[in-house]
C-alpha positions as CSV (number, residue, x, y, z in Angstrom):
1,X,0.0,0.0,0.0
2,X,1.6,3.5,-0.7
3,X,2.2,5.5,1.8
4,X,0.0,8.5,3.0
5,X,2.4,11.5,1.7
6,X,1.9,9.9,-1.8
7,X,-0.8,11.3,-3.4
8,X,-2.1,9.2,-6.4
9,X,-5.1,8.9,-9.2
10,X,-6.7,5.7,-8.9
11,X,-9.2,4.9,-12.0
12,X,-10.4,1.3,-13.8
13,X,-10.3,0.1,-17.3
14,X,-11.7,-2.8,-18.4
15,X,-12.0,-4.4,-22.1
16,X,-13.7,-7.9,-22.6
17,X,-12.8,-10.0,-19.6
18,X,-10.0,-8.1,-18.5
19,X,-10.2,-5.5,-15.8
20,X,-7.0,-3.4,-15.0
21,X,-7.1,-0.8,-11.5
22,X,-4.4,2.0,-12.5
23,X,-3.1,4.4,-9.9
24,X,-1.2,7.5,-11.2
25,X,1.8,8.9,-8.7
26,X,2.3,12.7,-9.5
27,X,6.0,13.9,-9.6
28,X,7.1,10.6,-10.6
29,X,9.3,9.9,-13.5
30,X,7.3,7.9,-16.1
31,X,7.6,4.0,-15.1
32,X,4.6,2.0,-15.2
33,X,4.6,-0.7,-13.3
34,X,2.1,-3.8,-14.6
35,X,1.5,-6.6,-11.6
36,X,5.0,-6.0,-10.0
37,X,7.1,-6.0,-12.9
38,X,7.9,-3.3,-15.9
39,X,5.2,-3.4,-18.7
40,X,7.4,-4.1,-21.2
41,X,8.3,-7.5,-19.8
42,X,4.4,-8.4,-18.8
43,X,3.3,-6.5,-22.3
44,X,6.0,-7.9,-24.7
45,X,4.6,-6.8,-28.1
46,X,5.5,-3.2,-29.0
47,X,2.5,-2.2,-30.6
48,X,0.4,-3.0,-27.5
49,X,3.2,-1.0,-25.5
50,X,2.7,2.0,-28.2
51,X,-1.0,2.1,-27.6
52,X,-0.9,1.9,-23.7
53,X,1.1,5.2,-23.6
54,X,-0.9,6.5,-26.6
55,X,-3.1,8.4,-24.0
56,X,0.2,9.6,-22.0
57,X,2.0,11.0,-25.4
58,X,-0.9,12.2,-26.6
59,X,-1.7,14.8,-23.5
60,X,2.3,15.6,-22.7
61,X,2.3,13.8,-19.2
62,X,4.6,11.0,-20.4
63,X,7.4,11.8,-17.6
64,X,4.7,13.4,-14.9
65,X,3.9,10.1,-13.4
66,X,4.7,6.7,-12.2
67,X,2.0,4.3,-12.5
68,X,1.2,1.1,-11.1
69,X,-1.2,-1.3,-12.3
70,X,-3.1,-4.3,-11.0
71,X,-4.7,-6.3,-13.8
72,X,-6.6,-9.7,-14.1
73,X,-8.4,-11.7,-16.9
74,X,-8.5,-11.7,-20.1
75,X,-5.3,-12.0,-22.7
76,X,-2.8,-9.4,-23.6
77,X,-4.6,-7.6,-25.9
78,X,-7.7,-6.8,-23.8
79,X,-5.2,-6.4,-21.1
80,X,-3.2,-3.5,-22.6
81,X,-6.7,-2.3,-23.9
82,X,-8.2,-2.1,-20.1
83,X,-4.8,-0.5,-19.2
84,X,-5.0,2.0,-21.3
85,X,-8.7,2.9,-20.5
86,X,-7.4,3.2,-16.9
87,X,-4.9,5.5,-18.0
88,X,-7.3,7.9,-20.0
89,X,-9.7,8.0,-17.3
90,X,-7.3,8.8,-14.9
91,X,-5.7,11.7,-16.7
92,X,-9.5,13.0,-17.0
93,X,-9.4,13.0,-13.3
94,X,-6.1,14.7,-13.3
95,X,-7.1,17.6,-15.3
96,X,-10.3,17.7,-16.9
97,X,-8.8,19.9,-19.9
98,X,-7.1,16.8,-21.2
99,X,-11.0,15.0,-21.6
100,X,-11.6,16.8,-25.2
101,X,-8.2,15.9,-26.1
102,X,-8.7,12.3,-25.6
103,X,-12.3,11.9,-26.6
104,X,-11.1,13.4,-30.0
105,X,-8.0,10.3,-29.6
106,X,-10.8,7.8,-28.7
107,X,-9.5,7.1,-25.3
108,X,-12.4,7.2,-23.4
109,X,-14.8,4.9,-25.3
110,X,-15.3,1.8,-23.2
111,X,-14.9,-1.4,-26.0
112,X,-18.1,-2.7,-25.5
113,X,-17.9,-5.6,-27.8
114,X,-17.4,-9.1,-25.9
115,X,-17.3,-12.9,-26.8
116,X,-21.0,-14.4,-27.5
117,X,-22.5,-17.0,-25.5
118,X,-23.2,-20.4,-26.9
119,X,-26.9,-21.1,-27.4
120,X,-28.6,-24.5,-27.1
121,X,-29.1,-26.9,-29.7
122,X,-26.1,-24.9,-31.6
123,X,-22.2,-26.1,-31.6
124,X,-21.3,-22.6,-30.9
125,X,-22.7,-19.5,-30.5
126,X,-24.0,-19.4,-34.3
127,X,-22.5,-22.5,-36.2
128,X,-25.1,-25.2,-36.3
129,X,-24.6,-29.1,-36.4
130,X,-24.1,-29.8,-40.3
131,X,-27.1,-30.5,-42.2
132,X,-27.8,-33.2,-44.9
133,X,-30.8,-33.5,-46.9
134,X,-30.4,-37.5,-47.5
């Protein structure tokens, strides 16, 4: 737990199953932190590491803070995805200037879109059992 003299941002991202709690540490010196280790070693693939700090670069606070994030579920991709939500919603919090900014870089837009449930009587959620007419 941080101490009491540090004063921090805490928001939420989430994107399909994963769900990421980010916590922004003013006067830091731009390390992010992703469950205990650096985020380029538990987010190996650069592009994924480009679009978490997409939100950062974008408003100018790349080197303002250090963040620290606690994420579960899901897969990289929705990981880095939830992250980066996190991180736009903090910033909002930060300085609410920054929220046309980011709306404009589609930062703030929750991914709504999510894996389909299998329905009865169906192999999947739409493919159903092959048909033969004789």
């Amino acid at each position: 737990m941080a101490d009491t003299t540090s004063r921090y941002i805490e928001s939420v991202g989430r994107r399909k199953s994963a769900t990421a709690r980010v916590r922004l540490h003013q006067g830091g010196t731009g390390k992010i932190t992703v469950n205990d280790r650096d985020f380029q070693v538990h987010i190996p693939v650069s592009i994924l590491q480009q679009a978490l700090v997409a939100p950062l670069v974008l408003t100018g606070t790349r080197e303002m803070f250090d963040i620290t994030v606690s994420v579960k579920g899901g897969g990289i991709h929705g990981q880095a995805d939830a992250i980066r939500l996190g991180i736009a919603r903090g910033l909002v919090d930060f300085n609410p200037e920054f929220r046309a900014t980011l709306k404009t870089g589609r930062f703030l837009t929750r991914d709504a879109r999510v894996k389909e449930r299998k329905k009865p009587g169906l192999r999947g959620a739409r493919r159903a059992p092959q048909w033969s007419k004789r």
